[in-house]
Phi, psi and omega in degrees: 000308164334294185292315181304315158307332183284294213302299159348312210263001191271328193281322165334266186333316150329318189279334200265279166341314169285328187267329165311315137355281206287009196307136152230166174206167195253128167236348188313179168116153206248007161266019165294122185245126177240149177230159192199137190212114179199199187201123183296154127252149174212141188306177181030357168253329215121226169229123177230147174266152172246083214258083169262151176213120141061036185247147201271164186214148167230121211250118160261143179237118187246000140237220169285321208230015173218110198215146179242116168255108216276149178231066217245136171239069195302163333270045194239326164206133202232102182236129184273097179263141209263128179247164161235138211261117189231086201063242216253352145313143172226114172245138178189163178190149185215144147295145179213142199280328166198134155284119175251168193231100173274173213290135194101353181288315184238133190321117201131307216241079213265074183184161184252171156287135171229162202221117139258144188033100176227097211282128152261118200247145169252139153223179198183145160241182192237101187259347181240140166203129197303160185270325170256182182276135148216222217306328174243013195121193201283134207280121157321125178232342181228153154220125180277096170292149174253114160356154163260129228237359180190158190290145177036076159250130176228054162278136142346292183272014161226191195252112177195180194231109150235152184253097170298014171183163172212107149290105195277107170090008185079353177240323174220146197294104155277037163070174183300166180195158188232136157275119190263127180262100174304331160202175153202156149214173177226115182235147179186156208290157168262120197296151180272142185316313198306319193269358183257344165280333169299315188288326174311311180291316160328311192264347169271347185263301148017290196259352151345262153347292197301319175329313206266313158345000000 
């Protein structure tokens, strides 16, 4: 009776994993507003903030498992980074060969900066998700990011920045530097039941029609 409980509860377990695996959900769409909160360290300059506020972004998707998030800091950097979707987990990284800062970007700092090769890593979870479908499944509405969890950390699985040279003055290397992220999200509005029901209706009156045709 025993061996007949496990096995049962092994084959459960199995199923429930296998359908998590196969989780798909819908994030594409222009109507995202991303924030991002973080801090340059760099030799000689310092603790600087590394600042998105409320900016709108459109996260593109071309399957279940491939989603793009623009990684943009005007007017110093406009980057697409390609994530990858695992359930409800989000992972990406992008190289960027160089960034300039021009002189004055940062308080102080009358000169300009250039940040070579500079790896971004994303990581996030998918804390909203909509009740109804769309092109890969139930549509996503919030994304949480995960922090960076220790000074110069590059797990995978959390969100930071590193610059393998900093040029001073654009000529000479003061050596390395990193962005530590304190938060990000991605938010975008949730249709209201009332209208989706509306929409619903809409479209059931619709195919109504074409029947009677």
């Amino acid at each position: 009776m025993k061996k007949q409980f496990f096995t049962v509860f092994a084959l459960t377990a199995a199923a429930v994993l296998s359908m998590n695996s196969a989780r798909a959900d819908s994030y594409g769409g222009s109507d995202w507003i991303f924030n991002l909160s973080g801090t340059l360290f760099a030799p000689l300059v310092g603790a600087t903030g590394v600042n998105s506020t409320n900016q709108a972004i459109t996260i593109g998707q071309t399957s279940a498992t491939d989603i793009t998030i623009p990684m943009n800091l005007p007017p110093y950097l406009n980057e697409i980074v390609p994530i990858t979707v695992s359930g409800t987990h989000l992972t990406g990284q992008i190289l960027v060969a160089s960034i300039t800062l021009p002189a004055g970007t940062i308080s102080g700092v009358n000169v300009p900066l250039v940040l070579e090769e500079v790896r971004i890593n994303f990581a996030g979870t998918a804390t909203g998700i909509a009740g109804h479908s769309e092109a890969f499944g139930p549509r996503v509405y919030e994304i949480t990011g995960i922090p960076s969890n220790s000074p110069f950390n590059t797990d995978p699985n959390t969100t930071w920045a590193t610059i393998e040279r900093v040029m001073f003055g654009g000529v000479a290397n003061i050596g390395s530097a990193h962005v530590e992220v304190a938060s990000w999200s991605a938010v975008r509005p949730v249709p209201e039941p009332a209208s989706m029901m509306a929409l619903g209706a809409g479209l059931l009156g619709l195919a109504a029609r074409r029947r009677k045709k």
